[in-house]
Structure formats: C-alpha cells, structure tokens
C-alpha positions in Angstrom: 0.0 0.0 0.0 1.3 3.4 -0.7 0.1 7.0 -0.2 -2.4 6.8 -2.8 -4.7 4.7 -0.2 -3.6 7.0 2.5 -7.2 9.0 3.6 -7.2 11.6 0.8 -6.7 14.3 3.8 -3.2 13.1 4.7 -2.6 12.1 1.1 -3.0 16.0 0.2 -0.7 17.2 2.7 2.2 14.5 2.4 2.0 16.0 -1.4 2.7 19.7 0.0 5.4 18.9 1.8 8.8 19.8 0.7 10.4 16.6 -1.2 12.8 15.9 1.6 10.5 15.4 4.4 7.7 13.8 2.7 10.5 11.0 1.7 11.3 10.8 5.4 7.8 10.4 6.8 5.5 8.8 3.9 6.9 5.5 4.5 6.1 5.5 8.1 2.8 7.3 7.3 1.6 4.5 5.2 2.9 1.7 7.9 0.8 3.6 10.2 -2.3 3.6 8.0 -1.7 -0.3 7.3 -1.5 -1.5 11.2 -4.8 0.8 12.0 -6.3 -0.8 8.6 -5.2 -4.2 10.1 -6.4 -3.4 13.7 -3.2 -3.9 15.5 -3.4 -2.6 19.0 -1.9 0.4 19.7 0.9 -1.0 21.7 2.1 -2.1 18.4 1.2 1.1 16.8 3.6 2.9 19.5 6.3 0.4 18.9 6.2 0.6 15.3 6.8 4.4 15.7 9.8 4.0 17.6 11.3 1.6 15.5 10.7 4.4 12.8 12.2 7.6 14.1 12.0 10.4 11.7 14.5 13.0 13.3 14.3 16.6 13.9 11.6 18.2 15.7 10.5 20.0 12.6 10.1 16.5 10.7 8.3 15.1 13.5 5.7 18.2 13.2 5.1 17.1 9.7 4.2 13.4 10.9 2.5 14.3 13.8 0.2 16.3 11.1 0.1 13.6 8.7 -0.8 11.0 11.4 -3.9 13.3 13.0 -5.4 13.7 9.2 -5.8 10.0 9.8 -9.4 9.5 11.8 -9.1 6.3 14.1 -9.9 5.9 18.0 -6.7 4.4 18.6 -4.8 7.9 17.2 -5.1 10.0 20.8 -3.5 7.3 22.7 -0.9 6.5 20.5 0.1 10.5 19.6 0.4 10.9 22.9 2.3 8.2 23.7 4.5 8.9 20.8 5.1 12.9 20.9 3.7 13.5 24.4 6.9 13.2 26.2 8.3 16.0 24.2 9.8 19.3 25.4 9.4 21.2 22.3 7.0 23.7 22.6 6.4 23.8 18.5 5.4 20.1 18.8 3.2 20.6 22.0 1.3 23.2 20.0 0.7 20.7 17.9 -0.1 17.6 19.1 -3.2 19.9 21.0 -3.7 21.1 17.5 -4.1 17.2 16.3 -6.7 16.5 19.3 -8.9 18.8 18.3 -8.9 18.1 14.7 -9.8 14.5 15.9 -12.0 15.4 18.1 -14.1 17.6 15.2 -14.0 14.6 12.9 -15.9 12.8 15.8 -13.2 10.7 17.6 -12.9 10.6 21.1 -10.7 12.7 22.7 -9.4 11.0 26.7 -10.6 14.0 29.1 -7.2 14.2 30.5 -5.4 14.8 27.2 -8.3 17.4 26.3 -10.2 19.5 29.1 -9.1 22.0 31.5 -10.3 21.4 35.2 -14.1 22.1 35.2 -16.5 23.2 37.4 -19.9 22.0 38.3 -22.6 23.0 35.3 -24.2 25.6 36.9 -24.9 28.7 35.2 -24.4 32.5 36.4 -26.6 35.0 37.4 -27.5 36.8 34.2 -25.2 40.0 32.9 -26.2 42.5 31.0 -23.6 42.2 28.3 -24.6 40.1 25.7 -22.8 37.0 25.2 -21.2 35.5 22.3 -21.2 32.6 20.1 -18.1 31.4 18.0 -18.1 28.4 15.6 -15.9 26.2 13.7 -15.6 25.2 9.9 -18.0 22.2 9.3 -16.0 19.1 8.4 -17.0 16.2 6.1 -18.2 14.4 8.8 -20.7 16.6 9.5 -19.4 18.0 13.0 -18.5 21.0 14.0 -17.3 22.9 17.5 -19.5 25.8 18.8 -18.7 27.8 21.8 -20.8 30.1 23.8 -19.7 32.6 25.9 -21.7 34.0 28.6 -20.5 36.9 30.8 -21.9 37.4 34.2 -22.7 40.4 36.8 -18.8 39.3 38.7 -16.7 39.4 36.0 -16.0 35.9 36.1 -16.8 34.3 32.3 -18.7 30.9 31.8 -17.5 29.0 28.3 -20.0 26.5 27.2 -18.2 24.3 24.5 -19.9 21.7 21.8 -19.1 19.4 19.4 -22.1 19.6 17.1 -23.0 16.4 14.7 -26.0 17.3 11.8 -26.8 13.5 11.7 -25.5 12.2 15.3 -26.5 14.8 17.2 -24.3 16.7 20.1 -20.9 14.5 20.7 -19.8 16.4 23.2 -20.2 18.9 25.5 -19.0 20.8 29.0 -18.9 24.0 30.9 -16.0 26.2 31.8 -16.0 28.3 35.0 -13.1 30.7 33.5 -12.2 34.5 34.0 -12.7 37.3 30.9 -8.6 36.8 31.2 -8.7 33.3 30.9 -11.7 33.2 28.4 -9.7 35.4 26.2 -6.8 33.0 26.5 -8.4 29.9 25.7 -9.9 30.9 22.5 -6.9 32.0 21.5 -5.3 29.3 22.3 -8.5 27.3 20.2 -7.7 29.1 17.2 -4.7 28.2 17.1 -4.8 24.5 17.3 -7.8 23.9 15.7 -8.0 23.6 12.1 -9.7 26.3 10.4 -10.9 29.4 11.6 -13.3 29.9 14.9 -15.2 32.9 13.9 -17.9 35.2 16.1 -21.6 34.7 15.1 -24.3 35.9 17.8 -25.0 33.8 20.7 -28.9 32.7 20.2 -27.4 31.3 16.9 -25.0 29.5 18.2 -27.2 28.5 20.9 -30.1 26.7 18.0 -27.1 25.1 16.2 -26.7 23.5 20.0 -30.3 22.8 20.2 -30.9 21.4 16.9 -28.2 18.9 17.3 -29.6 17.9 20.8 -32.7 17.7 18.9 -31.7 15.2 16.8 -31.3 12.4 19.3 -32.6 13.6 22.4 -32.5 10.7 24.6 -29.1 9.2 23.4 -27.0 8.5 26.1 -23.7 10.6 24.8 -21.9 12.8 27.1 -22.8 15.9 25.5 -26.2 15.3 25.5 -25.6 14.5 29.2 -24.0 17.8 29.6 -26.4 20.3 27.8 -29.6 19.0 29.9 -28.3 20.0 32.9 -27.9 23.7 31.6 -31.0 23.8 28.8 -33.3 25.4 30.0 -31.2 28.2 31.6 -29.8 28.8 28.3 -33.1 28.8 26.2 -33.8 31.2 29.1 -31.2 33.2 28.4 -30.7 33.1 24.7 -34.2 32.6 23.3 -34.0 31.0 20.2 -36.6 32.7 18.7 -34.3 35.8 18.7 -32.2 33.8 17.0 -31.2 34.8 13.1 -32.4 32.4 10.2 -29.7 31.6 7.8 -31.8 33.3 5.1 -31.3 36.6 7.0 -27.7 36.0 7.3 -26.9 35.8 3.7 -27.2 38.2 0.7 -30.2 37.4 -1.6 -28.7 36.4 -4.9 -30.2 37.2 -8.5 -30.6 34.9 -11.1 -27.3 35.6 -13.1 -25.1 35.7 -10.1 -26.6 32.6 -8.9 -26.2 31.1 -12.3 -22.4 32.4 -12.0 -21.6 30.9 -8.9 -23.0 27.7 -9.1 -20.6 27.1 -12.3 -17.6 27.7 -10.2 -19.1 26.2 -7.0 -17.1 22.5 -8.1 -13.5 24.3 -7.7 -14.5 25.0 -4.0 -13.2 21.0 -3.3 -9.8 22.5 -4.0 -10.3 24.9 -0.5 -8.9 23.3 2.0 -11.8 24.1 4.5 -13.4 20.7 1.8 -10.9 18.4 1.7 -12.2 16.2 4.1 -15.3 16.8 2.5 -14.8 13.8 0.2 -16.0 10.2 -0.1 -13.4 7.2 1.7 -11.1 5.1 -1.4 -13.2 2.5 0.3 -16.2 3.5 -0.7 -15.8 4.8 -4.2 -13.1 1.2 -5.0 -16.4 -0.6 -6.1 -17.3 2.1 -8.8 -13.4 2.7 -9.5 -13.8 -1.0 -11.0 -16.8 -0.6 -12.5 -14.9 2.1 -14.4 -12.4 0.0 -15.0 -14.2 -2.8 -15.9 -15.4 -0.8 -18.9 -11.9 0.5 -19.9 -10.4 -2.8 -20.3 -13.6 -4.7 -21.2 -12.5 -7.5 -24.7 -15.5 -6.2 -26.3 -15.0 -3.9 -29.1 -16.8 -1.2 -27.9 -17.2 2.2 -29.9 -16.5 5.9 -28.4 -20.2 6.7 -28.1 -20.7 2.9 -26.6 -18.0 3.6 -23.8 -18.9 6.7 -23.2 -22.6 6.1 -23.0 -22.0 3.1 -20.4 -19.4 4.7 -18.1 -22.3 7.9 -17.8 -24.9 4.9 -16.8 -22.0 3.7 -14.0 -21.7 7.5 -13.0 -25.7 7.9 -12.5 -25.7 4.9 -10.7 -22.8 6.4 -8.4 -24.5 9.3 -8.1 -27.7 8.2 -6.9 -26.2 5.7 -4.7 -23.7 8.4 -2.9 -26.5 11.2 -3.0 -30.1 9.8 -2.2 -32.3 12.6 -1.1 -32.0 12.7 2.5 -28.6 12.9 1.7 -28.4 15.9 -0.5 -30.8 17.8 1.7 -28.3 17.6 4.5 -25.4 18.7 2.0 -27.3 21.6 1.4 -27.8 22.6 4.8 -23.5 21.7 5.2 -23.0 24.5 2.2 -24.8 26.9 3.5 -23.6 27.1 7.1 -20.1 26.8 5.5 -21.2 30.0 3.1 -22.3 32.1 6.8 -18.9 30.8 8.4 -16.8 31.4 4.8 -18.0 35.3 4.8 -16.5 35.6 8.7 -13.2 34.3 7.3 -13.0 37.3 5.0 -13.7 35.4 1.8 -16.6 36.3 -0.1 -16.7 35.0 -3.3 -16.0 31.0 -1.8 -18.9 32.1 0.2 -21.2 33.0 -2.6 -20.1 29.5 -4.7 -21.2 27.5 -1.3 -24.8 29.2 -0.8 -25.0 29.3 -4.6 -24.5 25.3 -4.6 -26.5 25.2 -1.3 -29.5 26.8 -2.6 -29.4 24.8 -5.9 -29.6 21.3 -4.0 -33.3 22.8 -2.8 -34.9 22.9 -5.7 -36.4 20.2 -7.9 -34.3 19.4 -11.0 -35.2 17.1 -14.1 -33.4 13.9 -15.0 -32.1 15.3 -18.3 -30.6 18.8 -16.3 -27.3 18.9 -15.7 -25.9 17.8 -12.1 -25.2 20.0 -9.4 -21.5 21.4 -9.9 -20.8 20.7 -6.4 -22.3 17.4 -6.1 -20.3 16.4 -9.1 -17.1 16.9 -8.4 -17.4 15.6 -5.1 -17.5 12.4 -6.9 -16.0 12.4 -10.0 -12.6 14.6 -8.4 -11.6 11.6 -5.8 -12.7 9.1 -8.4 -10.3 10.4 -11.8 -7.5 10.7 -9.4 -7.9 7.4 -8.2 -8.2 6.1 -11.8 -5.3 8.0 -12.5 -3.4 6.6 -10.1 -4.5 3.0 -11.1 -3.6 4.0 -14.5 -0.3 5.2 -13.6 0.7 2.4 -11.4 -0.3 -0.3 -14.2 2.1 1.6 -16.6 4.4 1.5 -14.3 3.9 -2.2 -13.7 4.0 -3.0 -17.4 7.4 -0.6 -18.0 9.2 -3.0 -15.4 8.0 -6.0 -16.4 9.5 -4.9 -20.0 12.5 -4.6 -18.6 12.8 -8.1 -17.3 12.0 -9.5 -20.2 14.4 -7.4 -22.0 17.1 -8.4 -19.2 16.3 -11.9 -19.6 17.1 -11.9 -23.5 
C-alpha cells in the first residue's frame, strides 16, 4: 500500500510537503495507516513508531500532522504516547492542535489529554452584556465545534463548548468556570490549534445550532447530550431561540445571473482546504473505480459513443447511490452554514459559490438537467484521481516487467 490509499486528507498534505521530508515520513505514514487498517493494538502502533524515528523536531511536526489527518480511535493514545513526552514547545502546539482536529471529525478525545479542570454545570446570574457565540468550519463528517460565551454580573466568564454532529447529534459537551482573562486566553489558544478558523456569530445562533443537534437524538445517552440537559433550559432562558437569526437573513439574496455564476464555479470549491475532508473514503468509491475499470479494459470492441454512454450509466448509478435525497438535503444545509462561516473568514466570493451550490440542492431538478456542480465533483474529483493513479501504477507495472523480459534476453 502506498500514499495513494492514504485517507485523501493526509494524502494532500504528504503531497505539499517539501520533497525531503515527505521522503522521510510517507513511509512510516503508510505503515501507520496499514497497522490501524489491520487493527493492531496500539501498543504495536507505538512500537512501530519508535522503530521508525524520523529526526528533527520540525520533521516530526510534519508526521505528527500527517498522522492526526488519519481519523481512528486508537490515534489519541498513541500520539500521545509517541510525541507527548516532548519538550518542544512547537510540537506541544501541535499535538493539541491534532486532538482537536480529531475530536471535530468525531473521535474521542481522553478527558485528560483534552479539558481544562471544570466546574460544576451551573450557570451564572444573568449580565447584561450580551454574550457571544463562536463556531468552527463544518468538516465532512458533519461535526463542527460551537462555543458560547456568557459573561456574568462578577466578571467571572462561563464558556459553554460543543461538538455539534448534523446526523449524530451533540458528541460532546461541558462548561467552563473561567475568568474574561482566561476566556480570552483559551480561544486563542482554540484558534490556534484547531483547524480552520473559529469565527464570532451571535450567541442565540450558536445556541439553535446547539439545540438542533440535541434535537436530533434527544435521549441518546452521549456525554454531550448528558452535559447540555443540565444547563437547557437556563440557556433557552437566556438566549431565546426565537431571537435567533435564520440563515436566510444572514446571507445576501442572490439574483438569477449571479446565482447562475456561482454555481458554475461552485465545483472548484473542493480545492479549498476548508473541503478536503469533504470527500467520499477510497473504500467506498473502490467498487465504482472497478466498475470504471471494468469498462476501460472490457474485450468487447466497444465504440466511443458505446464507452462513453455506459461509463455515464456507471456514474448515475454512483451518483444516486452516494447522494439519495435525505442525503443531498443535508449537504445543502452543510454548504450553507459553510457560506455564513466562509464570509466571517473574509472570503466572499468562496462564500457566494457554497450558498450558490447550497441553494441549488433545494430545488427540484429534471433527470435530463445537468448535475449540481458541487455534487459532481465531489464524486468524480476523488474518483479520476484514483483512476489515474491506477492507470499510472499499471504503466508502471507493465514498463518493469519490460524490462525483465528485456534483461532476460
């Protein structure tokens, strides 16, 4: 196995790297990958990194990186047990950093590796500052973090932290008894390890993204769910959410042209990293890279038009497997958070492709109408690099097995 089964994350960023670290680490990358594939314990795991060592401090940054793009339950234990020890300050930024982007793609996260010292959920005595809401990127999971912060009468600030699933519900949640100081600190210190951007929205919003989550599976016995009951009603209390802003009031109307526009270009915003994780598993799109395949090297003389005609009937089938409605309805919903949060992070036109995309998945399309930019690429993109790959790798195949024939005459 080599990087081109790596999780099309860590793939990416191994391919960024400068030439002379991703040499270094890509081999032990992909050993990685192959003992969590294989389910080795992470005693192994931790053994096998030792055996590996990759040198300098700013190497090991680059695998530390590589590793946490790399979602698997084992991954907090064995990061820590691997780069925990460390006195580098660099590389303790870091490995916080990789906790939290685990912990947004839904893994869990050991309290002690994670959580400052809490105190009991009980909420302050209402101040009449306003308090604020903060929220993450969304990732291709579907979960994101969302933070509220709510200042009372003493001066003492109360954090209330989430990790928000659309189609799981509220992973986790707790309260922090903290100072304005120490508020201030920590989401600094959030920003910085987390990947993407945490950007300000207004606190009753944050609050319904909260409440629709919980929402979702009410009586599920997850922690976060756990957590949020014991402080619900205060905070509907406090934030009611039917002061809270509708996405529809939070971004621009669009006209029919720019609409048009946007949703052309909406396909290139896969490129973004805010998206890359956005994409399907190699395990799930290997059936239909056969299919594809299959077609390619089929011994039937087949004509242009014929080939053509059947890998479009492979592709619809794809499609409507991947994106059934329920599916696409949540997709939307995905894009057009991501086009609210894209506009906080200063990029408007990214924004404009996302709620163009967004809005287009609402509406009721024919079978003969062209797909939805978005929706397309997010399956053909991971799929023609794939079959490039195999293509590459059986030319490759075929140039060496030449050359032992021509070796052996």
């Amino acid at each position: 196995m080599g990087e081109d089964l790596l999780p099309r994350s860590a793939a990416r960023f191994l391919a960024s790297l400068p030439a002379e670290i991703r040499e270094v680490i890509s081999p032990v990358a992909v050993k990685v990958h192959e003992a969590l594939l294989s389910q080795a314990d992470r005693h192994h795991i931790i053994e096998l990194l030792a055996a590996n060592p990759v040198g300098e401090p700013p190497v090991e940054l680059a695998l530390l990186e590589a590793l946490a793009r790399m979602t698997h339950p084992l991954l907090p234990e064995v990061l820590q047990a691997h780069f925990g020890g460390s006195t580098n300050k660099s590389l303790k930024k870091a490995l916080r950093k990789a906790y939290h982007r685990l912990k947004t793609e839904g893994v869990k996260i050991p309290a002690e590796l994670l959580k400052p010292e809490t105190a009991p959920m009980l909420l302050p005595p209402v101040s009449p500052e306003p308090g604020r809401g903060y929220v993450s990127r969304i990732e291709g999971n579907g979960s994101r973090m969302v933070i509220l912060q709510l200042p009372w009468e003493r001066m003492t600030f109360y954090l209330f932290l989430a990790i928000c699933n659309d189609s799981e519900g509220l992973k986790d949640a707790y309260l922090l008894q903290i100072s304005k100081k120490g508020a201030k600190k920590y989401l600094e210190d959030t920003r910085r390890n987390m990947p993407g951007e945490l950007v300000e929205v207004p606190a009753s919003y944050a609050l319904k993204l909260i409440e629709n989550a919980y929402q979702l599976q009410p009586d599920a016995s997850e922690e976060g769910g756990a957590a949020y009951k014991k402080v619900r009603s205060q905070l509907l209390k406090r934030l009611p959410l039917e002061e809270a802003p509708d996405l529809t009031e939070l971004l621009p109307e669009l006209d029919v042209d720019e609409a048009a526009q946007y949703l052309k270009e909406a396909g290139e915003l896969l490129k973004e990293e805010d998206f890359w994780n956005w994409n399907f598993s190699s395990e799930e799109l290997t059936p239909w890279l056969e299919k594809i395949v299959a077609i390619d090297e089929s011994p039937l003389i087949l004509s242009p038009e014929q080939r053509i005609s059947r890998m479009a009937r492979v592709m619809e089938e794809a499609h409507q497997e991947f994106f059934p409605f329920e599916k696409t309805r949540l997709l939307s919903q995905r894009l057009l958070e991501m086009a609210y949060y894209l506009d906080h992070t200063g990029r408007p036109h990214l924004a404009r492709q996302a709620q163009a995309a967004g809005e287009d998945l609402l509406r009721e399309r024919t079978i003969l109408e062209q797909k939805n930019p978005f929706l397309a690429n997010l399956l053909m993109r991971p799929l023609k690099e794939m079959y490039d790959a195999a293509k590459e790798s059986q030319a490759q195949q075929s140039q060496e097995r030449q050359g032992l024939i021509i070796t052996d005459a």
